[in-house]
C-alpha positions in Angstrom: 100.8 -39.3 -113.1 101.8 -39.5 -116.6 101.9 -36.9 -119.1 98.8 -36.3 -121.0 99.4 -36.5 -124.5 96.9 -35.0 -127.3 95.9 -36.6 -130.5 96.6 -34.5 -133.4 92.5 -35.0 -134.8 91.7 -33.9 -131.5 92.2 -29.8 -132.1 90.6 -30.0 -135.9 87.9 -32.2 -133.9 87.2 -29.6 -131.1 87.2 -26.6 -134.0 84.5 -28.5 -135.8 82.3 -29.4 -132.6 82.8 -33.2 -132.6 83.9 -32.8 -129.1 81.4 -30.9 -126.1 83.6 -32.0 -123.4 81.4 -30.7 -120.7 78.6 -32.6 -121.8 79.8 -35.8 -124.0 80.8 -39.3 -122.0 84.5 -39.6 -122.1 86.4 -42.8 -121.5 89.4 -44.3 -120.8 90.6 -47.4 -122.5 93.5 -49.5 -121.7 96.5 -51.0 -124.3 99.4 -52.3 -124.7 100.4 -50.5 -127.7 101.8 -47.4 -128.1 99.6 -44.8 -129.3 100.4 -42.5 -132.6 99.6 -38.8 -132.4 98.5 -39.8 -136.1 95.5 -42.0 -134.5 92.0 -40.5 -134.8 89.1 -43.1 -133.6 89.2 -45.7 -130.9 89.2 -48.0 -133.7 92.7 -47.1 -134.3 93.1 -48.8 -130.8 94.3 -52.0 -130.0 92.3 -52.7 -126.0 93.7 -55.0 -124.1 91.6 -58.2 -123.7 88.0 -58.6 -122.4 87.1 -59.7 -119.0 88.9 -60.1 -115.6 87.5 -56.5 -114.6 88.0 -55.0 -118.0 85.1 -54.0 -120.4 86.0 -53.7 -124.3 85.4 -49.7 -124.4 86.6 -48.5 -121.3 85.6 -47.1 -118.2 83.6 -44.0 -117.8 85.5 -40.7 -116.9 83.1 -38.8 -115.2 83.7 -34.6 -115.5 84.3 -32.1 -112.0 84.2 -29.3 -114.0 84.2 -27.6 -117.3 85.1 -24.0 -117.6 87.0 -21.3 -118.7 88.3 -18.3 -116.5 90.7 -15.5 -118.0 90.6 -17.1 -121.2 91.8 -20.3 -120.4 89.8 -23.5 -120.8 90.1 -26.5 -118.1 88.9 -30.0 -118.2 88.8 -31.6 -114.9 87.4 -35.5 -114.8 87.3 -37.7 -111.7 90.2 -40.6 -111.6 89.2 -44.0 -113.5 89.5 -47.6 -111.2 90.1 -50.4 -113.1 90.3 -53.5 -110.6 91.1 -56.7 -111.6 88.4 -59.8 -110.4 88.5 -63.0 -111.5 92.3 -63.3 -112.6 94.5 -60.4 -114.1 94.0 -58.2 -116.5 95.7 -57.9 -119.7 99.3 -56.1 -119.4 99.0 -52.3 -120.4 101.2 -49.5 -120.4 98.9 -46.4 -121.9 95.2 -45.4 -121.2 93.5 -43.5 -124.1 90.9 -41.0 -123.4 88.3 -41.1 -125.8 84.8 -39.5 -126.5 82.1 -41.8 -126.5 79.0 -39.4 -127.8 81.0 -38.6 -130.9 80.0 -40.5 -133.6 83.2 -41.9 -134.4 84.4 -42.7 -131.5 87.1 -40.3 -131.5 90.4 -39.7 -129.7 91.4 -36.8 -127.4 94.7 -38.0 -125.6 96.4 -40.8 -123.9 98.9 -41.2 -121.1 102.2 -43.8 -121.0 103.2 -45.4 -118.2 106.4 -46.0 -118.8 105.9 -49.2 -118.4 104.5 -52.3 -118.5 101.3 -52.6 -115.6 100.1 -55.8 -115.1 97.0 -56.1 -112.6 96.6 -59.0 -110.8 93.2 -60.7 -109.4 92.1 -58.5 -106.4 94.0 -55.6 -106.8 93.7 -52.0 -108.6 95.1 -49.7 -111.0 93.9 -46.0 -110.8 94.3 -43.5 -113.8 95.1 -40.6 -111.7 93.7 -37.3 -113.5 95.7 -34.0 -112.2 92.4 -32.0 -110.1 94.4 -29.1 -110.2 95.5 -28.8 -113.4 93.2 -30.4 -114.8 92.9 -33.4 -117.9 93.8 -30.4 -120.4 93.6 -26.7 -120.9 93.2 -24.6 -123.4 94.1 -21.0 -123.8 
């Protein structure tokens, strides 16, 4: 799996309570773009294409577990399966995680590939979250 790598907004966010991440609906997006620590809002995004398997605002990623012990905060989420049906789906190289319930749409991380992913008709692509370590933690 890749490295997760935090949006800047995201530890002002979390401060000011935009973010309950064991209770808001996270998502991953998909692009082709590279991301900039600077980005706040999925706006700031550029998705790759609708259709083909691929919904403009992501896939859901669904939590295992939210909780703190000694002090340190974990975020576990179940992987996100993006299949391709119908013909491919646009090249990507990052997924963004995102929160949905926030009003703006905003950011909380993404993860590069290091390269280029195209999936074809058929076949799948999973975001692979680490169950041990967890999404992120916080201590």
């Amino acid at each position: 799996m890749a490295t997760f790598n935090k949006f800047n907004s995201f530890v002002e966010a979390l401060a000011e309570k935009v973010h309950n991440l064991q209770s808001d609906t996270l998502k991953v997006v998909l692009t082709n773009s590279a991301p900039l620590a600077a980005n706040t809002v999925l706006a700031d995004i550029t998705q790759i294409a609708n259709g083909n398997g691929y919904t403009t605002g992501g896939a859901q990623a669904t939590q295992v577990s939210s909780a703190q012990t000694g002090g340190t905060y974990k975020l576990v989420l179940n992987d996100v399966t993006f299949t391709a049906s119908g013909g491919s789906l646009g090249t990507f190289r990052y997924a963004v995680l995102y929160n949905d319930s926030a009003t703006n749409d905003e950011l909380i991380g993404w993860y590069d590939f290091g390269t280029a992913v195209n999936i074809t008709n058929g076949n799948s692509f999973t975001v692979d979250f680490d169950a041990v370590n967890g999404v992120l933690t916080i201590a």
